[in-house]
C-alpha positions as CSV (number, residue, x, y, z in Angstrom):
1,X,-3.6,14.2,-15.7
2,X,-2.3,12.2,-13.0
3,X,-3.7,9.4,-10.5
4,X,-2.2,9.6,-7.5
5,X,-3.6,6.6,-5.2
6,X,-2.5,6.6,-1.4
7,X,-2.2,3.8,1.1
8,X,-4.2,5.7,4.1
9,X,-3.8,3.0,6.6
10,X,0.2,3.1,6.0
11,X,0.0,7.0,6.4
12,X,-2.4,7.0,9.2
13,X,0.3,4.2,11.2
14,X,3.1,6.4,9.7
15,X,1.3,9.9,11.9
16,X,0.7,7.6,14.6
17,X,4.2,6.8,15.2
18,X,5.7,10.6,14.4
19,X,7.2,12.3,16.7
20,X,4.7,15.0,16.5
21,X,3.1,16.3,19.2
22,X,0.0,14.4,20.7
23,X,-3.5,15.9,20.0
24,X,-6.9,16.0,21.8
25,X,-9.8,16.0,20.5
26,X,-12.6,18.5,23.2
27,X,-13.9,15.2,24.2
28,X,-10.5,13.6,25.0
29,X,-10.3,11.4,22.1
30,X,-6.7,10.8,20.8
31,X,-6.8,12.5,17.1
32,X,-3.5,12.6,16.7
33,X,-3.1,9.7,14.1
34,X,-6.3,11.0,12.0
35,X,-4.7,15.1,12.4
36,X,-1.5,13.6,11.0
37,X,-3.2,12.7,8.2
38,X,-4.8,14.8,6.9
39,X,-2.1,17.3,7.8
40,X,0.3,15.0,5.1
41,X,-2.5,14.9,2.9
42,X,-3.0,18.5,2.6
43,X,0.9,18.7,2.2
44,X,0.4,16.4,-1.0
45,X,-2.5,18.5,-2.4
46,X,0.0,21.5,-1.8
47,X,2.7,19.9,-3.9
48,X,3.6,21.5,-7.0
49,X,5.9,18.7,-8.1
50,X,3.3,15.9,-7.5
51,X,0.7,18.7,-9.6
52,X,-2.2,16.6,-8.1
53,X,-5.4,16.0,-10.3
54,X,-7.1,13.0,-9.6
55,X,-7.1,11.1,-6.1
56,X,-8.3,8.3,-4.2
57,X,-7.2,7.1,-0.6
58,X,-7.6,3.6,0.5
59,X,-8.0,2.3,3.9
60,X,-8.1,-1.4,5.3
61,X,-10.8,-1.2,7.6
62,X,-10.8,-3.5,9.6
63,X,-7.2,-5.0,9.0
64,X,-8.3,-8.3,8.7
65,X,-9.5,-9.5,5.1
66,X,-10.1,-12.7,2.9
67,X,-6.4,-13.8,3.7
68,X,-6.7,-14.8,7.0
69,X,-8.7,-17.2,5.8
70,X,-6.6,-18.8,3.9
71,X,-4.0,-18.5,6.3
72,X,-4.5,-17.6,9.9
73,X,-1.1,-16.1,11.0
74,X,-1.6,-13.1,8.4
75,X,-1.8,-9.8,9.4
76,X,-5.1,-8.9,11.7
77,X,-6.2,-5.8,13.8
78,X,-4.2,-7.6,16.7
79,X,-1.6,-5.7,18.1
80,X,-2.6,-2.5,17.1
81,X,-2.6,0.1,19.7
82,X,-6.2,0.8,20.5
83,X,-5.9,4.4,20.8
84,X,-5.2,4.4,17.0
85,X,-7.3,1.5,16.4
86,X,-10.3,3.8,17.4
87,X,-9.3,6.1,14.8
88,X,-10.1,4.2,11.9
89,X,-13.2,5.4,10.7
90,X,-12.5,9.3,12.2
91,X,-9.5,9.2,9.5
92,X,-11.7,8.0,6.6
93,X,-14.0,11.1,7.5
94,X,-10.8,13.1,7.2
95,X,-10.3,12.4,4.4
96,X,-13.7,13.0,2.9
97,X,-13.5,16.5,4.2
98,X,-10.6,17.3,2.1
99,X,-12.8,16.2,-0.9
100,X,-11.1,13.3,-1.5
101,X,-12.3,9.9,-2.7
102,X,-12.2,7.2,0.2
103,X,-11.8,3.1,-0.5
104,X,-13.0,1.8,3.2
105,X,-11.6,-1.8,2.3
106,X,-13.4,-4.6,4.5
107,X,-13.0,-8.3,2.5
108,X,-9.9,-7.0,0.4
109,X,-7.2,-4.9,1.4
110,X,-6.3,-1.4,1.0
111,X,-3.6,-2.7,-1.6
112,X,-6.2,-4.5,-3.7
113,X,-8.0,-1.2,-4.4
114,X,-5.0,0.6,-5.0
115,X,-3.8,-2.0,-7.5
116,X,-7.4,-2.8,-9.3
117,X,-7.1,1.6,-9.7
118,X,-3.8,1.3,-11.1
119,X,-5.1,-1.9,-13.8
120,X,-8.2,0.1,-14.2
121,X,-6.9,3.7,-15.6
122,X,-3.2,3.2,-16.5
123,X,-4.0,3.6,-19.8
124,X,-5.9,6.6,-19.0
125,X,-4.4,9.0,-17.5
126,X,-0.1,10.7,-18.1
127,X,0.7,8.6,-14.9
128,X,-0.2,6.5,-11.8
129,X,1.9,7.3,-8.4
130,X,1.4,4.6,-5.9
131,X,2.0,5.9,-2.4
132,X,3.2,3.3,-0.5
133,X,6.4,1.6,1.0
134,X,4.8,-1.8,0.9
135,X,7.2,-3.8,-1.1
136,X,4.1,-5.8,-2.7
137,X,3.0,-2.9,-4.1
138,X,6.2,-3.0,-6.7
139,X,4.1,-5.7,-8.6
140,X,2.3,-3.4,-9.8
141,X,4.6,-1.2,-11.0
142,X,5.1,-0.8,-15.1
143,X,7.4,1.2,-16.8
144,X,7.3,4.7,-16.0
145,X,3.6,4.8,-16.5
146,X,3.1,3.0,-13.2
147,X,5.1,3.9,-10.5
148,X,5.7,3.6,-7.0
149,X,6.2,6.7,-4.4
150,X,8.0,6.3,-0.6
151,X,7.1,10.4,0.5
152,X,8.8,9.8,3.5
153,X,11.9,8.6,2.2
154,X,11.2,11.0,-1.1
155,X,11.9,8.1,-3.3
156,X,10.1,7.1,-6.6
157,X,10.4,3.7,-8.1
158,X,9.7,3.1,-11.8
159,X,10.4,-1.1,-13.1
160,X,13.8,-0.3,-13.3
161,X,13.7,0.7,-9.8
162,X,11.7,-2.1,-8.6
163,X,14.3,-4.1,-9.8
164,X,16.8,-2.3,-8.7
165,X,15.7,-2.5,-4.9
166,X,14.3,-6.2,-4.9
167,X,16.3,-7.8,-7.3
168,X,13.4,-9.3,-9.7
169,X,10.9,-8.0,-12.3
170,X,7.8,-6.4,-10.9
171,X,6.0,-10.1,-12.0
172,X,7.9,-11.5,-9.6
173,X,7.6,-10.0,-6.9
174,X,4.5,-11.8,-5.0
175,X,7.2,-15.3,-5.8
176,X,10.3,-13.6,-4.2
177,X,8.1,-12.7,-0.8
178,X,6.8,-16.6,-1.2
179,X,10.3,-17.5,-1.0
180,X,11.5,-14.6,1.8
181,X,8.3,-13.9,3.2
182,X,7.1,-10.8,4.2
183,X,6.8,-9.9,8.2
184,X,4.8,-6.7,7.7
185,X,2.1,-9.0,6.2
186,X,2.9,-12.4,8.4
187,X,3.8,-13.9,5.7
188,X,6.7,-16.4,6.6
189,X,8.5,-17.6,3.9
190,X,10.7,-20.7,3.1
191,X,13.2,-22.1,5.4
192,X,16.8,-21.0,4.3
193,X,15.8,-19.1,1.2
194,X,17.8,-15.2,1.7
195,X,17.2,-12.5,-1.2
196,X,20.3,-14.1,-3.5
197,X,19.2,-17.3,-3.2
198,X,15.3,-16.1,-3.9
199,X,16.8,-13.4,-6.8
200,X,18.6,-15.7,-8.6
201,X,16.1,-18.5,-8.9
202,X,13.3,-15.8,-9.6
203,X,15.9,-14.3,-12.4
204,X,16.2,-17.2,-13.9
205,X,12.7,-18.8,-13.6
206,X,10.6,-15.9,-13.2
207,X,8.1,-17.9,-11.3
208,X,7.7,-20.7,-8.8
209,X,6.3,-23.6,-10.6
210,X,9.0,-23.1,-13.3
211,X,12.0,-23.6,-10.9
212,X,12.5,-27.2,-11.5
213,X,12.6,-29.8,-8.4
214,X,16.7,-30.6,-8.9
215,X,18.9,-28.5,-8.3
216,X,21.4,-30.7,-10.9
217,X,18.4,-28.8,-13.3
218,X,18.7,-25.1,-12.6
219,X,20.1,-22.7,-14.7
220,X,21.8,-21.1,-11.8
221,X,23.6,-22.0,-8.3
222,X,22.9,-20.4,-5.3
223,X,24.5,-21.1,-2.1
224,X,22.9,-24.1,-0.5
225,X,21.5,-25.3,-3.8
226,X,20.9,-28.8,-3.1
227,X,19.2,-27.5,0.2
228,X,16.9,-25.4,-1.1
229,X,15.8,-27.2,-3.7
230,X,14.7,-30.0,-1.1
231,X,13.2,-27.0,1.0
232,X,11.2,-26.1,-2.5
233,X,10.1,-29.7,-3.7
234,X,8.3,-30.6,-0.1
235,X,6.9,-26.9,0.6
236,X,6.0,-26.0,-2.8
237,X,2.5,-25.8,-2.4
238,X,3.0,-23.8,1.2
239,X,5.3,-21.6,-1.0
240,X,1.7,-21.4,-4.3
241,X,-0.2,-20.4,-0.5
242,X,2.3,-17.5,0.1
243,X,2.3,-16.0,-3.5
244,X,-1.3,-16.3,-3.3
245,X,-1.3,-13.8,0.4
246,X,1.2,-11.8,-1.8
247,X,-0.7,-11.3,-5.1
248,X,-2.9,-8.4,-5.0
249,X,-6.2,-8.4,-6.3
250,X,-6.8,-5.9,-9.3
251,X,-10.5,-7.0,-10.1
252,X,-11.6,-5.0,-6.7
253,X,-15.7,-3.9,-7.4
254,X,-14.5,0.2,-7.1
255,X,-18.1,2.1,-8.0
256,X,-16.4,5.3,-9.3
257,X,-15.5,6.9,-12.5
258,X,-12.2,8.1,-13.1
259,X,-14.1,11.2,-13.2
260,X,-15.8,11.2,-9.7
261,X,-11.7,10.9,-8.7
262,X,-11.0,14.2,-9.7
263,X,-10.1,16.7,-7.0
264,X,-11.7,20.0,-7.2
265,X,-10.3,21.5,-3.8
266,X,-11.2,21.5,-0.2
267,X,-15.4,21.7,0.0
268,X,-15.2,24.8,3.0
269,X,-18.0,24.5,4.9
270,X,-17.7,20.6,5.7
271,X,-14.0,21.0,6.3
272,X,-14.2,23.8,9.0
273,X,-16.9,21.9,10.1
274,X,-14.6,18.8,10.9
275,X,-12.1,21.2,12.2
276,X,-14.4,22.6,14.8
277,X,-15.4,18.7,16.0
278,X,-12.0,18.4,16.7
279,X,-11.4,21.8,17.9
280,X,-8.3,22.3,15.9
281,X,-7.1,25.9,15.0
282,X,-4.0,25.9,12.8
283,X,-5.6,23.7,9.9
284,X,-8.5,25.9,9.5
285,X,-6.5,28.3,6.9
286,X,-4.2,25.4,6.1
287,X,-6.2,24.5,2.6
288,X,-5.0,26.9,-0.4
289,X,-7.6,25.4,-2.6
290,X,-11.4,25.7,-1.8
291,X,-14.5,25.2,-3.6
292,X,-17.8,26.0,-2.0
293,X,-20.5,23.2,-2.3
């Protein structure tokens, strides 16, 4: 049994941006996005190497959460293209045809529920595969019993690999984006701190409040020591701010059973019947697993 937990707004950005072809829905509305999706989503269900059993997909909807406000300048709905933007709640109903659990996030973050999942039933199930790219996602990340899956670049992270590809322990990881920031998530960072500077602190320290103020202190001596240390003692508390943006929640109020996640195949009559509202053809025989409600 494994729990396999996706990040639907990155996949539903990631279909967006394809270079597949545009699609219409008989209305006009642009579907292409929410088609995209459920068209990798099927490919998922259809993977004998990912042997999926239980599911959930998580959406932020709307983008903006309990972050911005504590800080302003983190992510929001603005900028997104509002051809895709519209398609936000027609990719959740995607989904649900499928069979498939949905997590509409509105106060929290798609992330949050993908993380309180992963707190919730590691314990319980052979494995947990995080889809997502999102570095912060990595904190998350134990062992080989938690672990975190890039599908487009067909990578899999375990700790090792976490470490590996960011240079610090999966506990770590909301401090080093505090220190580097983060621009998918607006989160700035420090002045002057790189990755080796951040690493090697974080290596040594662990945490942010354990790096002492003087650098004449530290255990280790990155470039610009003296520097950054200066940097650290007058922004510490803008750097506590950032690790808060970058810690995700794993207390999120999810109302399902491990159970109710199980996936028991494509329910037929409501997924033609979401085909034929979008008057699409080739996904109609596209599910090899049906069960009739």
């Amino acid at each position: 049994m494994r729990l396999h937990l996706v990040d639907g707004t990155y996949e539903l950005y990631r279909a967006h941006f394809s270079p597949r072809p545009g699609t219409h829905a008989p209305d006009g509305r642009d579907v292409k996005a929410t088609v995209g999706l459920a068209s990798s989503l099927l490919a998922l269900l259809h993977d004998a190497d990912e042997a999926v059993t239980h599911l959930a997909v998580a959406f932020d909807n709307p983008i903006r959460s309990f972050r911005n406000d504590l800080f302003p300048d983190y992510k929001s709905d603005e900028g997104v293209p509002p051809e895709l933007h519209a398609q936000f709640d027609s990719a959740e109903e995607a989904v649900r045809a499928l069979g498939v659990t949905v997590w509409s996030m509105k106060e929290l973050e798609a992330d949050d529920a993908l993380a309180s999942a992963a707190a919730r039933w590691a314990g319980k199930v052979e494995q947990v595969r995080l889809l997502t790219p999102d570095k912060d996602l990595g904190q998350c990340v134990r062992g080989r019993q938690v672990v975190q899956v890039d599908r487009k670049q067909q990578k899999e992270l375990d700790e090792d690999g976490v470490r590996a590809r960011l240079g610090v322990a999966p506990a770590s990881v909301p401090d080093l984006l505090a220190l580097v920031g983060d621009a998918a998530d607006g989160i700035p960072g420090l002045p002057g701190f790189g990755e080796k500077g951040a690493t090697a602190l974080l290596g040594a320290y662990g945490h942010l409040e354990a790096i002492p103020d003087d650098a004449a202190a530290w255990a280790v001596r990155p470039r610009g020591a003296d520097k950054l240390a200066a940097t650290l003692r007058a922004q510490r508390e803008d750097a506590l701010l950032y690790r808060r943006l970058a810690t995700v929640v794993t207390d999120a109020p999810l109302k399902e059973s491990l159970e109710d996640l199980a996936w028991t195949g494509v329910p037929r009559a409501r997924y033609l019947a979401w085909c034929e509202s979008l008057g699409l053809t080739t996904l109609r025989s596209r599910p090899k697993r049906w069960r009739e409600d």
